[in-house]
C-alpha positions as CSV (number, residue, x, y, z in Angstrom):
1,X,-40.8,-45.1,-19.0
2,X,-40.5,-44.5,-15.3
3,X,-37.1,-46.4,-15.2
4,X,-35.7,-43.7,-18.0
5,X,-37.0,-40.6,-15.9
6,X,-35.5,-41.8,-12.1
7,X,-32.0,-42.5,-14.2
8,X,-32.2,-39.0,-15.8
9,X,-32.7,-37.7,-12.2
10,X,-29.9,-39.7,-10.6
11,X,-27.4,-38.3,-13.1
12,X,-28.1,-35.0,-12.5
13,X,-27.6,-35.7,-8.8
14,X,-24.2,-36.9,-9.7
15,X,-23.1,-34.2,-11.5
16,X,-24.3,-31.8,-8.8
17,X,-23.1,-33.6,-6.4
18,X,-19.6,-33.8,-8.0
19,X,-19.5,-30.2,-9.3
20,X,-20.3,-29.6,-5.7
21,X,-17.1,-31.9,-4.2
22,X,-14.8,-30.8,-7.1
23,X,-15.5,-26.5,-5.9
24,X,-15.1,-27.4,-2.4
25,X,-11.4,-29.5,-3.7
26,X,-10.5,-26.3,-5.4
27,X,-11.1,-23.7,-2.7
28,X,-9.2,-25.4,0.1
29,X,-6.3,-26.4,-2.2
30,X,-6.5,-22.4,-3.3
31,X,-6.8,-21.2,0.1
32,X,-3.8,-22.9,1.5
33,X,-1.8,-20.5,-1.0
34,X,-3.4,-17.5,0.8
35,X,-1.7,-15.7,3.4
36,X,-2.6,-16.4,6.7
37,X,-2.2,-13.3,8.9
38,X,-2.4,-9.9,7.8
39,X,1.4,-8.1,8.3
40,X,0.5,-5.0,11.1
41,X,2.0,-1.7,11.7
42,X,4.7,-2.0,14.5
43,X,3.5,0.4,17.5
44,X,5.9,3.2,18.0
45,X,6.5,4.3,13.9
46,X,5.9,7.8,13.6
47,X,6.8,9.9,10.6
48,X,6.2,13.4,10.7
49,X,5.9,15.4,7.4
50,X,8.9,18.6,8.0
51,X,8.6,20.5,5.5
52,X,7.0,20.3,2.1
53,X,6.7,22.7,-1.0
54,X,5.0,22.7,-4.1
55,X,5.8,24.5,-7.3
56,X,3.1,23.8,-9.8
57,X,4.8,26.1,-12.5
58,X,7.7,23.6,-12.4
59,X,6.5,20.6,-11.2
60,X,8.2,19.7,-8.2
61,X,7.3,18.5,-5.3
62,X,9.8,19.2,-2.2
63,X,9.3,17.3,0.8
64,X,11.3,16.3,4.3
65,X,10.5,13.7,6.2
66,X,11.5,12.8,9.9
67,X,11.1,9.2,11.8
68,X,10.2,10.7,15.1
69,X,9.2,6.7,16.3
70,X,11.6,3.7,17.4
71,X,11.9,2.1,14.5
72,X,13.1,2.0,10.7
73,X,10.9,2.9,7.8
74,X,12.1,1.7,4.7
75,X,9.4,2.9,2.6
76,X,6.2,5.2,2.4
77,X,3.4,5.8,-0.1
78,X,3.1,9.7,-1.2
79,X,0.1,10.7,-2.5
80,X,-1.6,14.0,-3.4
81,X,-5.1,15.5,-4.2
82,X,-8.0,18.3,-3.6
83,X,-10.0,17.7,-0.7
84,X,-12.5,15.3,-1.0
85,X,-11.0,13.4,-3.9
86,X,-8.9,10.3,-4.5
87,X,-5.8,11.0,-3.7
88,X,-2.6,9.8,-6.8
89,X,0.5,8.5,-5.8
90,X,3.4,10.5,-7.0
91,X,5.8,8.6,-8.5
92,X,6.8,4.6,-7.8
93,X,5.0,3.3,-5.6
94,X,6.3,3.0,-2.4
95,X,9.2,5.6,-2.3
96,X,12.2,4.4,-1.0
97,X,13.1,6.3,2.0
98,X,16.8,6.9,2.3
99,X,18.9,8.7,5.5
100,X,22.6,9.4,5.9
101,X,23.1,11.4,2.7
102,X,21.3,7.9,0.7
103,X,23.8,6.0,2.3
104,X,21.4,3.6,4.0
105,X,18.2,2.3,2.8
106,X,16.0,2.9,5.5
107,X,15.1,5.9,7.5
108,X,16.4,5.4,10.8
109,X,14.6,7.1,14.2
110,X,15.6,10.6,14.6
111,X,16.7,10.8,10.8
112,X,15.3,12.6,8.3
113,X,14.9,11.6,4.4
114,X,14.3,14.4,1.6
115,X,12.4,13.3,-1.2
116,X,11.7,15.3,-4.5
117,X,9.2,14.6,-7.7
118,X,11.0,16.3,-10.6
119,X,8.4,15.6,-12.9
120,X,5.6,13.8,-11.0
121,X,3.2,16.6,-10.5
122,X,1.9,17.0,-13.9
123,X,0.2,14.5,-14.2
124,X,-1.4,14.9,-10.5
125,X,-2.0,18.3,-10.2
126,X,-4.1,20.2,-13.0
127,X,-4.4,23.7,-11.0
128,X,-2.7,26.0,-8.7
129,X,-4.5,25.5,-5.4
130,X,-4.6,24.1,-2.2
131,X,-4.2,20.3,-1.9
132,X,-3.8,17.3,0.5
133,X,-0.6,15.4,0.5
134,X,-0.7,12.2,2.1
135,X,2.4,10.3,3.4
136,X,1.4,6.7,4.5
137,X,5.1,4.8,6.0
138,X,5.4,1.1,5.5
139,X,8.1,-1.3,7.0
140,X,9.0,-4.7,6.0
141,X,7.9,-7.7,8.6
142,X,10.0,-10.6,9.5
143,X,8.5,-12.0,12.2
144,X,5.7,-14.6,12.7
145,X,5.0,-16.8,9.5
146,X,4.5,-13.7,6.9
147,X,7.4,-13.5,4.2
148,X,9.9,-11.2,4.8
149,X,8.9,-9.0,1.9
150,X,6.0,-8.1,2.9
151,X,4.9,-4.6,3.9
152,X,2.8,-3.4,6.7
153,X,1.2,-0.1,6.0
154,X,1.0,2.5,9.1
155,X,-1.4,5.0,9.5
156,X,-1.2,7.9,6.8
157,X,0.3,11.4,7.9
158,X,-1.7,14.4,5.6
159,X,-0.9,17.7,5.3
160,X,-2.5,20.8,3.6
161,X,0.0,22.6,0.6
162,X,-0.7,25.4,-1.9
163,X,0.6,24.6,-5.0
């Protein structure tokens, strides 16, 4: 009898012990998928938020955007909401931004980009009112070990509207 209970505990050491050796297999093999560093905002990108009009009656959303920084912005998130609230993205997210009559695919420094949202609004904004639109540019990295492809997200721009 006591030969049957130290074999029982021995083979649940083995499978804990094994269990324990096969997670710490899978995590390292997982984590050398991950990405290593986190893609960062260049210094010197500054977008500045022009001009922008809302019509809620007809849904559309006119803003003009202007790269007041040193470098290209190729895209931006634009989102818009009541203050205090989650704010939605209008539209794809992120917008291409386009300068040089949508000629070239970024927005270049000192260029501005017009963007509209024919029929993005309604299912945003519920109300006439003031609201919060948010413009957060983004710019591809290529530098380091990151891909390419991948965006960095700069610090949002907000303005208040009246739609």
């Amino acid at each position: 009898m006591k030969k049957r209970g130290v074999s029982e505990i021995v083979s649940y050491t083995l499978l804990i012990v094994i269990s324990i050796s096969l997670a710490v297999l899978v995590f390292n093999y997982l984590k050398s998928y991950t990405p290593k560093d986190k893609p960062e905002c260049r210094e010197g990108i500054n977008i500045v938020i022009e001009k922008a009009e809302c019509n809620f009656t007809n849904g559309i959303l006119s803003l003009i955007l202007e790269n007041r920084g040193r470098f290209k912005v190729e895209r931006a998130f634009v989102r818009i909401g009541k203050e205090g609230e989650i704010k939605k993205a209008l539209g794809p997210s992120p917008l291409p931004l386009t300068s040089g009559g949508g000629s070239v695919n970024y927005l270049g420094p000192g260029n501005l980009s017009d963007l509209y949202s024919p029929s993005g609004l309604g299912s945003v904004i519920t109300a006439s009112g003031p609201y919060v639109l948010e413009v957060q540019p983004a710019h591809f990295t290529k530098e380091g070990n990151t891909n390419p492809n991948t965006l960095a997200l700069c610090p949002a721009v907000t303005e208040n509207i009246v739609c």
